[in-house]
N, C-alpha and C positions, 0 to 999 in steps of 0.2 A: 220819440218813437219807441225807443227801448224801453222806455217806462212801461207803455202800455201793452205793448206786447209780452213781456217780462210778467207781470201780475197773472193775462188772461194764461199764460202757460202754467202758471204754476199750480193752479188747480186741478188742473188738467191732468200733472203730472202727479199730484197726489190722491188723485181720487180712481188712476190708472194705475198706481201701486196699490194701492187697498185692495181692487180687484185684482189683479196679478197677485199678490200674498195672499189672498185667500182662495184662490181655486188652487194653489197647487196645495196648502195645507187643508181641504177638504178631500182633493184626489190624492194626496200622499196618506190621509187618515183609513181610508177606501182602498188603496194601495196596502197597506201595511197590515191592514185588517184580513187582506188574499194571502200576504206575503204571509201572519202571524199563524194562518188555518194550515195554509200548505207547509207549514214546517213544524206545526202540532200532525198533520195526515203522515208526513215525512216518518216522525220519531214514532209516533205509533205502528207505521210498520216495520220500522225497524228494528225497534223490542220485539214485534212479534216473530221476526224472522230469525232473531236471536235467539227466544227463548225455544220455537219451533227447531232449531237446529239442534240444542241439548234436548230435545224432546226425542227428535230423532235417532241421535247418537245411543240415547238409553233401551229405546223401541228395539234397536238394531242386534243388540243384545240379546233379546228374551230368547230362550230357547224351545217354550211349548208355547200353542196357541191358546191356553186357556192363565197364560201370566198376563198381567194387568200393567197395558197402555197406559205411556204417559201422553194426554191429550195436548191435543195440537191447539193453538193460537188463531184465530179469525186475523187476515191479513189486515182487513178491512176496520175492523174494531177492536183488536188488540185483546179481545175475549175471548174466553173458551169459546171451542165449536159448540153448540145444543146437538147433542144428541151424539154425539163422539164416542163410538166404538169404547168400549171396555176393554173386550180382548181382542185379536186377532181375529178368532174364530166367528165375533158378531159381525164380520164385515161382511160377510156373507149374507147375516138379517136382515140388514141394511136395505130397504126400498131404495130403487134407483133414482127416485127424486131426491134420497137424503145424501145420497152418493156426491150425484150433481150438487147438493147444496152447501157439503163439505167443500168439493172440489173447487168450486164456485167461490167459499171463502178463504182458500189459499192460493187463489190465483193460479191455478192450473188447468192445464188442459181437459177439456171435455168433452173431447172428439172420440167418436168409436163406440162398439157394441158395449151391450152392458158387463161382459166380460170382460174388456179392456180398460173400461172405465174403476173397473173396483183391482185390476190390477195397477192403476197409474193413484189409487188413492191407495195399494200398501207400501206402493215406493214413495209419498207421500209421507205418510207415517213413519217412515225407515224401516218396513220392512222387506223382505225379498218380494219380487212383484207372483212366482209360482212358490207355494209353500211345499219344504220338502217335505 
């Protein structure tokens, strides 16, 4: 009786491993693929909050509004902003949809009038949010 029982198992059992080793090394590939993106989005913004920080620090600096910004970093894509202020004093050019799309890609807030809004994008920048 163990013969035959013995044999009909053992196909059983190897044709039930093939499946088991190949689904999880299908969903560990599918796995690994989330895990390799989300820690490429990871480092991307985290260069950009680095470089955005010495961006700041230099911005913080300037002492007229017509000295030349150093542009800030897209959280989101690790690129320049388009269309990123030159000097202090363009920010006031600035259409409030470029405002928001700035603000939009450094992940800040975007709440409030359009007055508060282009003061949360010079503290943003590093500069004073009222220029004296």
């Amino acid at each position: 009786m163990s013969t035959t029982s013995t044999p009909a198992k053992t196909p059983l059992k190897q044709t039930g491993q093939a499946t088991k080793s190949a689904a999880p090394s299908a969903a560990g590939s599918v796995a690994g693929d989330d895990a390799s993106k989300a820690l490429e989005k990871l480092e991307t913004k985290t260069k950009a909050v680095n470089a955005n920080n010495v961006a700041r620090v230099a911005n913080s600096h300037l002492t007229s509004n017509e000295e030349k910004l150093q542009p800030l970093l897209s959280l989101k894509t690790g690129k320049a902003i388009e269309k990123f202020p030159g000097t202090s004093k363009d920010i006031d050019k600035l259409s409030l949809t470029m405002v928001d799309s700035i603000l939009n890609n450094l992940e800040a807030d975007r709440t409030g009038s359009e007055a508060t809004k282009r003061e949360k994008l010079r503290i943003q920048i590093g500069l004073r949010a009222h220029p004296a």
